[in-house]
N, C-alpha and C positions, 0 to 999 in steps of 0.2 A: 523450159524452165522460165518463170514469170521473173524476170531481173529486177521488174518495176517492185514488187514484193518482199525481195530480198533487199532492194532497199531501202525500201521506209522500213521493216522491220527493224535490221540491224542499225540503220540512224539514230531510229528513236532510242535502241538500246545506249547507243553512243552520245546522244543530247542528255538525254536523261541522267546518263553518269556523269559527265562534268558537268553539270546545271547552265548550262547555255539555252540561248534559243537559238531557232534557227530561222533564216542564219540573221543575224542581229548589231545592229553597228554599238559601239561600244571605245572602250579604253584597252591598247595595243594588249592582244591577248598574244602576243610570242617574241621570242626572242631578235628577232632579225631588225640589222640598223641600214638596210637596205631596201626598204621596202615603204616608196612614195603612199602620199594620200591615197590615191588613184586604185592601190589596191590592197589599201589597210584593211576595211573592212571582211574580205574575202578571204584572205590571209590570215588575218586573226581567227574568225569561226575556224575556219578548215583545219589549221594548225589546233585549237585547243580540244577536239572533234578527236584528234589523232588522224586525221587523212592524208594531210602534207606533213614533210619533214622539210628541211633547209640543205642546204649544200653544204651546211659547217653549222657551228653550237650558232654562230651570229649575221649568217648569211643564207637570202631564201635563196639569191640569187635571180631575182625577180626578173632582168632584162636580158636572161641568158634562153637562149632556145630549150624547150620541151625535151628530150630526147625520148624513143617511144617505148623503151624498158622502163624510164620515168613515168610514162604517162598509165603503160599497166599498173603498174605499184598503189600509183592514186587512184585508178578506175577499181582497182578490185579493194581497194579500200574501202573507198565511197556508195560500192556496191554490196558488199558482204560478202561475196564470194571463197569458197571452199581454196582456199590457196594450199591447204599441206596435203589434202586426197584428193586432189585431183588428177588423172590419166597423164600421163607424157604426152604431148602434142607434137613429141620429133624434130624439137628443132634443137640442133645442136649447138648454138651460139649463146644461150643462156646461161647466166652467171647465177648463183646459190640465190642473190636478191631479189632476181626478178622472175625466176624460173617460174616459182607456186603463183604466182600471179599470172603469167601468161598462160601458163598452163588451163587455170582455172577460167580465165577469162576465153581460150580458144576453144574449151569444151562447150561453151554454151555460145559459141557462133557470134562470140560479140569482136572478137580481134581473128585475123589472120595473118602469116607469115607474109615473106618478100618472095620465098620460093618455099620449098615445102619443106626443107628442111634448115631453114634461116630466118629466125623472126629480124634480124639487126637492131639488136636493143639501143646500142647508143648510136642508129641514126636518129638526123633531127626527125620531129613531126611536122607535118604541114597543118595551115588551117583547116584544108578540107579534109584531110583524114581523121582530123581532131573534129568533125562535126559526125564523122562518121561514129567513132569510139563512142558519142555521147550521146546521140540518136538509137542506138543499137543496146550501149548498156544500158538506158532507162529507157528503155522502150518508148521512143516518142514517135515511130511512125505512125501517119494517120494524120499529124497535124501541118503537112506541107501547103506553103502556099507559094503565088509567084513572087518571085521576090526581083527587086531595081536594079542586080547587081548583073554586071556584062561578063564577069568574071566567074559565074557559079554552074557552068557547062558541065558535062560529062561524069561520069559513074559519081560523083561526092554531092552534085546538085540537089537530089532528093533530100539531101543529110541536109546538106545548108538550108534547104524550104523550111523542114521541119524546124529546124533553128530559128530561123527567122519567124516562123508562123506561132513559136511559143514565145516569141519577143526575149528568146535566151541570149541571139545576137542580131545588131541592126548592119552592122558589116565594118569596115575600116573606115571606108568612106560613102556614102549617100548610094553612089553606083559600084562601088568596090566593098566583096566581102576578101579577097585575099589568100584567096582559093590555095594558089602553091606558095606561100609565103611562109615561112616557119614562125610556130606560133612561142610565145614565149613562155615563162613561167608564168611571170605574173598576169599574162593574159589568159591562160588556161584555169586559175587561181579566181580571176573574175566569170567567166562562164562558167567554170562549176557551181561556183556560188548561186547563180542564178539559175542554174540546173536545179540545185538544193532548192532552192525557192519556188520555182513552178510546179515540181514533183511532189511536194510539201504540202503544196496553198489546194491541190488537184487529184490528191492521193486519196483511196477509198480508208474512212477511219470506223468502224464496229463503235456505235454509242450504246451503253448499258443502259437497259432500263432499271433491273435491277437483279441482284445475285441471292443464291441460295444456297447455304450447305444443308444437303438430301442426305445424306450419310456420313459416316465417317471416313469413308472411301471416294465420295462424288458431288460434286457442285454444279448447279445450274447457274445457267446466265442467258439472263435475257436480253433481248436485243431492241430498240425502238422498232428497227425496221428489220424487213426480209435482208438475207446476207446475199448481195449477186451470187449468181449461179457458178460462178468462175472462183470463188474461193472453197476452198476445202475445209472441212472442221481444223484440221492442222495448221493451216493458213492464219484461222481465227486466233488460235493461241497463242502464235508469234506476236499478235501487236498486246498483247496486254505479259505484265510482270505479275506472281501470283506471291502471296508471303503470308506465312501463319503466324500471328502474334498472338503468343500464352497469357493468360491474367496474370503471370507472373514477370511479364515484360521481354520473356525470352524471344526471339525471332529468328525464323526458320524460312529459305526460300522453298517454294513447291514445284515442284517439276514433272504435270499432267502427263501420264501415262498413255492415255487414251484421251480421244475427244468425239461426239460423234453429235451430229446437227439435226434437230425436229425435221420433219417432213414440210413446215410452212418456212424453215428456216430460220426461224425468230429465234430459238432458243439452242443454245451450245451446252452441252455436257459432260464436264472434265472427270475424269475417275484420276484420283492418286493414290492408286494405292501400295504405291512406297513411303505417304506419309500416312499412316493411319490415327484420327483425331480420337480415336476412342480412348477412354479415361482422361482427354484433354476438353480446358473451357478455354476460348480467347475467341477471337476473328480472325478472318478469311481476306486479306486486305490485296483486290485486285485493281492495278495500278497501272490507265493505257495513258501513262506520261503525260498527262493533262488533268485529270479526277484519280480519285482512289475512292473505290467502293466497296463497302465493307458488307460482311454477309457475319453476323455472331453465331457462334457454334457452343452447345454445354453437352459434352459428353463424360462427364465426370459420373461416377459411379457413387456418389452419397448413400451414405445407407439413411434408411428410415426404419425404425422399428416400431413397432406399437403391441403393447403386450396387454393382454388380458388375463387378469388373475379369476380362475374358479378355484371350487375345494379342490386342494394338493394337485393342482395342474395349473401350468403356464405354457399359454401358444404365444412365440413370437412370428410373426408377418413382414418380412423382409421385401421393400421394393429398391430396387435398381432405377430410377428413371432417366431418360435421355431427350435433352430436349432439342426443338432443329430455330436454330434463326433465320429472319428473314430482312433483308436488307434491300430499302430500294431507294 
């Protein structure tokens, strides 16, 4: 399963709905009278995003240690991850909170247990396992490099390279990343942020050239460029919102049935048809949280008559027309 997918998808669904950017310095976006300059910023996004919650209505609890049923909660947040169907993972130590999250998080090889049937949700995290959780949920291996720290030895190092190599962490100190040191709230609060940020600035986006509605049942959409070979049509339709708006200002979301990709890749092919446009005029307003592009649609059934008078006979000629727009 591509985790890096699931989550730009579900982020952008998540930016897009509170009108945030990401992630973006600003004026205290939550509630907490705890929470220094140092990691206002991070804290803010995260929180109004819905991915952290506080310790209390007025406390993040910023200098209090991680504990790692907390740190699933936020990872499968920040990831999208299926928390209510997903498999039992067999550890019998989980609470109603954190359960769908670890659960969801251990089907897709991103967390594993203490033993095999004991995740220990409220023990602390360490920094190194905490580079492991965020290496593994956005998939950032690949980009390790050596890193100054005398501290970043044995099974967590690879996690900590790739951290250091995407400049998500430079370490505690010059030569110390802090490998078995418990990481805190509000430390974990700043490297995800910067997780957000690199994943973001580095993530593959679908640019429209332009859209089409082909029927009443089907929309084309074109693409500037070929789609990498590693995305699915289905893939494709996760980063864009679709929504039919009526000449009469009604609006209606649309939810693609089917999706299936050109042979050069360029172009995607939605079928809905649970919303059928027929007898409807408005547009097609597809929206990948940065542009909206519109595609006009007239399938209104107007009548046209035209009548020809001979001696004591009248033919009327009745046309239906249907028109397709095009939008680029």
């Amino acid at each position: 399963m591509n985790t890096y997918k699931l989550f730009t998808a579900a982020t952008a669904v998540t930016i897009a709905a509170v009108g945030v950017s990401a992630p973006a310095s600003a004026a205290s976006g939550h509630p907490f009278t705890d929470v220094g300059p140092n990691y206002e910023e991070a804290v803010s996004f995260l929180y109004e995003i819905e991915i952290i919650k506080g310790i209390s209505s007025t406390k993040f609890g910023t200098s209090q240690s991680l504990t790692r049923g907390d740190a699933a909660v936020i990872l499968a947040n920040a990831i999208g991850v299926d928390t209510e169907n997903a498999p039992d993972a067999g550890f019998k130590d989980l609470n109603s909170r954190v359960k769908g999250s670890v659960n969801a998080l251990a089907e897709i090889g991103v967390i594993s247990g203490v033993t095999k049937t004991e995740f220990k949700p409220n023990d602390t995290l360490s920094r190194g396992a905490m580079a492991k959780f965020l290496v593994l949920g956005f998939e950032l291996q690949g980009y390790e490099i050596e890193t100054p720290f005398t501290d970043a030895g044995g099974v967590f190092a690879p996690y900590i390279e790739a951290l250091y190599g995407t400049e998500i962490t430079s370490g505690k100190t010059p030569t110390s990343y802090g490998t078995h040191l418990n990481i805190t709230r509000g430390e974990f609060a700043n490297l995800l942020d910067k997780t957000f940020t690199f994943v973001i600035e580095n993530s593959y986006s679908p640019a429209i050239e332009s859209a089409k509605v082909t029927s009443t049942t089907s929309t084309q959409i074109v693409f500037t460029e070929a789609v990498p070979a590693e995305y699915r049509p289905r893939d494709l339709v996760d980063f864009f919102y679709f929504t039919v708006k009526l000449e009469d200002g009604s609006e209606t979301d649309l939810e693609p049935t089917l999706a299936t990709l050109s042979a050069d890749r360029k172009t995607l092919t939605i079928q809905h048809k649970n919303y059928d446009l027929d007898g409807k005029k408005g547009v097609l307003l597809i929206d990948d949280w940065e542009n909206t592009i519109e595609a006009p649609f007239n399938y209104e059934q107007t009548e046209i008559t035209t009548s020809y008078n001979l001696p004591n006979k009248k033919f009327d000629y009745t046309k239906l027309p249907g028109t397709v727009g095009t939008a680029v």
